[in-house]
N, C-alpha and C positions, 0 to 999 in steps of 0.2 A: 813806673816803679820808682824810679830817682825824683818824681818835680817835673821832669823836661815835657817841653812841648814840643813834640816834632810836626812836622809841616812835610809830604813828599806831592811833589811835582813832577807831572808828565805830559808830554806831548800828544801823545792821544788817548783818549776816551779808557779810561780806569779798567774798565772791566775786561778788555781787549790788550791786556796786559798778559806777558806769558806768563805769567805765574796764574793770572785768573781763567787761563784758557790750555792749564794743564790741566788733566785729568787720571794723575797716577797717585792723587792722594800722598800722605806722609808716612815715610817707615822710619822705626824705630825700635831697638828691641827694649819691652818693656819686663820682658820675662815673666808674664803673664799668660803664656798661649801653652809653652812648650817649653821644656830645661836647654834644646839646641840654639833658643832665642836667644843670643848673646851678641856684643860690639864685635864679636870675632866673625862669627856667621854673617852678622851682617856687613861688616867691613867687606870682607871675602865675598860676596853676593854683588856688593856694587863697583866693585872692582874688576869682578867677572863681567859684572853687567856693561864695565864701559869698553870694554873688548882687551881690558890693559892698557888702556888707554891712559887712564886717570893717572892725576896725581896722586901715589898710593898715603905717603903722608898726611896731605890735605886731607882725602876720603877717609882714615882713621881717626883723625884729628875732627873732621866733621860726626863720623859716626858714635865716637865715643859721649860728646855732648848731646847727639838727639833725646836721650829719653828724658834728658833734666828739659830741654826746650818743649818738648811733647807735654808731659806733664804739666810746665811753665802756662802752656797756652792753656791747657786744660782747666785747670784753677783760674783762668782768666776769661772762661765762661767760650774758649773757641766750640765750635759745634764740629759733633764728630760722628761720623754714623758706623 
């Protein structure tokens, strides 16, 4: 998007990477499904989800940007079923 060429490095085998060998997909509320689909619900959902665990700032501050990153990737041609 900037020019930059990034380069990422790993020690093993790309595709055995936890990111590529998670299987829960990306949530984000797009407010396209439902009017409860909101950063609030879903803040509250992953914050339940982490037992309270979470950082509840960070998971707001995470949650609140997913739909611009969602969409981001979307227009960037990510595949999404």
């Amino acid at each position: 998007r900037k020019g930059l060429k990034v380069a990422l490095i790993t020690k093993i085998f790309p595709t055995r990477s936890a990111t590529a060998m998670a299987q829960g997909g990306v949530n984000a509320c797009l407010n396209n499904v439902a009017a409860e689909d909101t950063v609030e619900t879903h803040t509250f959902d992953t914050v339940k989800g982490s037992d309270y665990l979470g950082d509840q700032d960070a998971i707001e501050f995470f949650c609140s940007r997913c739909p611009e990153g969602v969409l981001e990737m979307d227009h960037m041609g990510a595949p999404f079923s």
